[in-house]
C-alpha positions in Angstrom: -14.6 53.3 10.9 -11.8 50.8 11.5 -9.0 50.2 8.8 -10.2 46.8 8.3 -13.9 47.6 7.5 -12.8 49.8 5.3 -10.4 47.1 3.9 -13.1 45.2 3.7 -15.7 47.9 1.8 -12.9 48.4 -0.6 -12.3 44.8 -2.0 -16.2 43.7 -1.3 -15.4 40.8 0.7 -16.3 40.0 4.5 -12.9 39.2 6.8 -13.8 35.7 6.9 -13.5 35.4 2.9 -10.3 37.2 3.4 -8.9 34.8 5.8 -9.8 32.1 3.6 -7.8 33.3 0.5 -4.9 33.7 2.6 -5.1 29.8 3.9 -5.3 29.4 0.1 -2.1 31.3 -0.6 -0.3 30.1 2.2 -1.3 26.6 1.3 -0.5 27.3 -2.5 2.8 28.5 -2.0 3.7 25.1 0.7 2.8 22.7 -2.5 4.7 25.0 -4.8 7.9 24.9 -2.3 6.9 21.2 -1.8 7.4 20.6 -6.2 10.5 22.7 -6.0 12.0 20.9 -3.1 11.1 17.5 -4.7 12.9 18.9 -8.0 15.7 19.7 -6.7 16.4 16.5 -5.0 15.4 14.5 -8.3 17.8 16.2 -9.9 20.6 15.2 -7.5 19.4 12.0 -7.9 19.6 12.1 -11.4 23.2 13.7 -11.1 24.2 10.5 -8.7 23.6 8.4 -11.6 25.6 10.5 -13.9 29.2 9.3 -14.4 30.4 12.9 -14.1 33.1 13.8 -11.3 33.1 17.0 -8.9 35.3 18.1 -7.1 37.0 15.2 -6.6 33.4 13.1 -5.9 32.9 10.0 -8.7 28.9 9.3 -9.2 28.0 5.9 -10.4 28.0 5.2 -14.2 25.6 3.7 -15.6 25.4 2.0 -19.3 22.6 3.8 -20.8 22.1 1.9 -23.8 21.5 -1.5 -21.5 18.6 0.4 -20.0 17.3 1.5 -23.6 17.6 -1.7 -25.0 15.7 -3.9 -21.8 13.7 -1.4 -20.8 10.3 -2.3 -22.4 11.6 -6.5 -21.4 11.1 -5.3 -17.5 7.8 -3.3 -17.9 6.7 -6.1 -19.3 7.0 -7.5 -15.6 4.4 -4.7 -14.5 1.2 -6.8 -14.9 2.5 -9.5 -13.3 3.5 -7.6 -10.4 0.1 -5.7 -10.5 -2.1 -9.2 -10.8 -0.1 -10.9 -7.7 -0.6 -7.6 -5.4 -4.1 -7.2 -6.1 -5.1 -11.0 -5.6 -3.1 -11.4 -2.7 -4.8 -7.8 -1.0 -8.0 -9.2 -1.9 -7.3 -12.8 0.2 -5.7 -10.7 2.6 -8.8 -8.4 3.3 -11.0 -11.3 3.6 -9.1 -13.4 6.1 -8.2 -10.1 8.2 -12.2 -9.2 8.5 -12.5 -13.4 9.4 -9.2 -13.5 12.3 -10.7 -10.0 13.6 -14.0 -11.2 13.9 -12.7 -14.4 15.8 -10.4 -12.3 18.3 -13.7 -11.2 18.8 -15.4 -14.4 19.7 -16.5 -15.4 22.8 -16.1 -18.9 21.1 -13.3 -20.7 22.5 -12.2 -22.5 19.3 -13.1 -19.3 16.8 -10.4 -17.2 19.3 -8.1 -20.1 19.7 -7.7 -20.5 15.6 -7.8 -16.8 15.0 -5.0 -16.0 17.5 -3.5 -19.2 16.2 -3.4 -18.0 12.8 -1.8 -14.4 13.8 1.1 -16.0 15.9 2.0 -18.2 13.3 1.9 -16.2 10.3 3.3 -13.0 12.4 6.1 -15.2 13.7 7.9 -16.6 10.1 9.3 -14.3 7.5 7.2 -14.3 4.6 10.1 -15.7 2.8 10.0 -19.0 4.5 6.3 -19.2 3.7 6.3 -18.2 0.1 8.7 -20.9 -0.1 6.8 -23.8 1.9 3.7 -23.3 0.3 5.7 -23.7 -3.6 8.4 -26.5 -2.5 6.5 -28.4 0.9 3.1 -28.5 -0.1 3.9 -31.1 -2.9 5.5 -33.5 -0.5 1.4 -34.4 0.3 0.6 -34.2 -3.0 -0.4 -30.2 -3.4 1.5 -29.0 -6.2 0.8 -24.8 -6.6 1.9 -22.7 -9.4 4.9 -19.7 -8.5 1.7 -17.8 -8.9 -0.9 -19.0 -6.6 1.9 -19.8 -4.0 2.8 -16.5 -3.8 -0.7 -15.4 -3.5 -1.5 -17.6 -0.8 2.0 -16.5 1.1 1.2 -13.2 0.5 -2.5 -12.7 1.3 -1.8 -15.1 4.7 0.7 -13.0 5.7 -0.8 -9.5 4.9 -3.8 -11.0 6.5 -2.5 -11.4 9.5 -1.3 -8.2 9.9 -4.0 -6.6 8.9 -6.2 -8.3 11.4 -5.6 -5.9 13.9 -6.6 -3.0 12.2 -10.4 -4.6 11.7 -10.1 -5.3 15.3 -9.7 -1.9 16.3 -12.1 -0.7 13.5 -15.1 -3.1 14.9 -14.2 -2.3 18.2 -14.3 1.4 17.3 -18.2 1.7 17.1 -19.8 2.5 19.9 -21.9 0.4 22.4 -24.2 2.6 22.1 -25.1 2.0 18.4 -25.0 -1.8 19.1 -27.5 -1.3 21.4 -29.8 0.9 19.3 -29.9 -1.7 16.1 -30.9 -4.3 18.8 -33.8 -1.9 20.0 -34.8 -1.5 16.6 -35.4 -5.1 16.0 -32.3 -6.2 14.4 -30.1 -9.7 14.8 -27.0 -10.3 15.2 -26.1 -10.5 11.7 -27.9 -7.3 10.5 -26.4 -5.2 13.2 -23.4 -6.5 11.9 -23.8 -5.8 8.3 -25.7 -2.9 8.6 -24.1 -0.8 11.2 -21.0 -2.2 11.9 -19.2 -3.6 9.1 -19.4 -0.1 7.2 -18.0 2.0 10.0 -14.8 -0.6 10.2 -14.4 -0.5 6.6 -14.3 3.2 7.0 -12.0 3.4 9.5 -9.9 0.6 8.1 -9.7 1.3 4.0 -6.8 3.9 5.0 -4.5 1.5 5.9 -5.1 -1.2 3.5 -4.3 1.5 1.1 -0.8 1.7 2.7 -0.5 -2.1 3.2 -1.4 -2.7 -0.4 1.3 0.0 -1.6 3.9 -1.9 0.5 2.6 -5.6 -0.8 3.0 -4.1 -4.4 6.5 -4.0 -3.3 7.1 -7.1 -1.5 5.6 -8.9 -4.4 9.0 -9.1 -5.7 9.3 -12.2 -3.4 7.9 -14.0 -5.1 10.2 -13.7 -8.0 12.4 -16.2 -6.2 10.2 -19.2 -7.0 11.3 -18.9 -10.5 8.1 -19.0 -12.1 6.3 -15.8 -11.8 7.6 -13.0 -14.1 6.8 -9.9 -12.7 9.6 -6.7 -13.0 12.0 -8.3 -10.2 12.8 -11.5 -11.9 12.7 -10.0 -15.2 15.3 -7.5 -14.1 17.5 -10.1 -12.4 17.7 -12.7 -15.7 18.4 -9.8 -18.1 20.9 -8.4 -15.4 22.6 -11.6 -14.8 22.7 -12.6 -18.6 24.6 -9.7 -19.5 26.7 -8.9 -16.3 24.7 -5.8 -16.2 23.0 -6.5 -12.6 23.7 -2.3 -11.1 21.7 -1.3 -14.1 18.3 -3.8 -14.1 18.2 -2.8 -10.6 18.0 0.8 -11.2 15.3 0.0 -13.7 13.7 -2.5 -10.9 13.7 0.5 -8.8 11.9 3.5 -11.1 9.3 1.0 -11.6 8.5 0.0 -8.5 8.4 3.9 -7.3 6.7 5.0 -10.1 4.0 2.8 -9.5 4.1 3.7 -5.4 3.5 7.3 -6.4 0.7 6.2 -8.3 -1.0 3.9 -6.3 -0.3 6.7 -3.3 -2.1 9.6 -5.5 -5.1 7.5 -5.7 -5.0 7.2 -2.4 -4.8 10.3 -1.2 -7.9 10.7 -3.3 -9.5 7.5 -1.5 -9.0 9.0 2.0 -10.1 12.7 0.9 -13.6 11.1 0.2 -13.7 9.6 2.7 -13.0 12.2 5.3 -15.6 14.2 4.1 -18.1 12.2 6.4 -16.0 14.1 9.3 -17.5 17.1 8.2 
């Protein structure tokens, strides 16, 4: 009898289960090593922040009792920021689907204004744009809130990018199953709802997750209009009123992480779910 049948008589469980619990350990001990890594460098952080001198290396002092005192005055920016992220991922989506579906087209004018749409948006900064739909729009009588000019800048822009990955998500399911909705009786727009629009979603919720992380982030853009105040513009007047600029920043910072490693948990838990059809 070999050493690992009897291995395997003695703990009552097959090789396979053994193999297993040893994926689990090994996997265990990565995210424990992972924590401790992520510790460790936290803490440095922390220390970089500190005041305190070593050997000879100054770290940057920061006036504690500023943050105390203004700290609950930027969160209160947090719903703002939340609100213009979410509205603007939600136009974005939609005109993404609509430009992927006209680089689709075999409709001169549907391609022409979709690829129209791209090269514009993809060729201005979104700067520029946040800033002509709040300050030229008016000039022919459209006058938009800091709000819903950031929305629009945002979602256009966003949009544009995230055309291509609905392209390559619709173009992703096969002929094949195109071919078998049409056999089974189906039009255009049923094979389209029905068959293909759920497999692009799919493949193409992933990265909206990412783009929607980074558009939580770039809503601080539209802080510039003056009018919208989300944590960036909240943590630039309190800065600038008292001189304290180094320090609102900082706070502008831990925010906008905080909530990246938040919105990035959730996720993780998105695409898990997901990837369980791959099983």
């Amino acid at each position: 009898m070999s050493t690992a049948t009897q291995s395997e008589k003695g703990t009552g469980k097959t090789h396979v289960e053994m193999l297993h619990e040893a994926q689990l350990r090994k996997a265990r001990d990565f995210r424990r090593n992972v924590s401790l890594s992520w510790g460790i460098l936290f803490l440095i952080l922390v220390y970089m922040f500190s005041g305190q001198s070593f050997l000879g290396l100054n770290t940057i002092q920061l006036d504690f009792d500023f943050i105390r005192k203004n700290l609950s005055f930027i969160a209160g920016g947090l719903g703002q920021t939340l609100l213009v992220s979410f509205l603007s991922i939600t136009l974005a989506t939609i005109l993404a689907l609509l430009a992927a579906l006209g680089r689709l087209s075999k409709f001169p004018p549907f391609y022409a204004l979709s690829t129209f749409y791209v090269s514009l948006i993809r060729g201005t900064p979104l700067y520029l744009q946040i800033f002509f739909f709040f300050l030229a729009l008016p000039q022919v009588g459209i006058v938009l809130t800091g709000l819903i000019a950031g929305v629009i800048a945002l979602g256009l822009n966003y949009g544009a990018y995230m055309s291509e990955i609905f392209r390559a998500g619709l173009e992703s399911v096969g002929r094949g199953q195109r071919e078998a909705a049409v056999a089974l009786g189906m039009t255009p727009m049923q094979t389209m709802q029905r068959v293909i629009l759920p497999q692009a979603l799919r493949f193409a919720i992933p990265p909206i997750g990412n783009d929607f992380i980074a558009m939580t982030k770039d809503s601080a853009l539209v802080s510039a209009t003056g009018f919208v105040h989300e944590v960036m513009w909240r943590a630039i007047r309190v800065g600038r009123s008292q001189f304290k600029g180094l320090e609102a920043l900082v706070m502008a910072a831990l925010f906008y992480w905080v909530m990246t490693i938040i919105l990035t948990y959730f996720q993780g838990i998105i695409e898990a779910r997901l990837a369980k059809g791959d099983r």
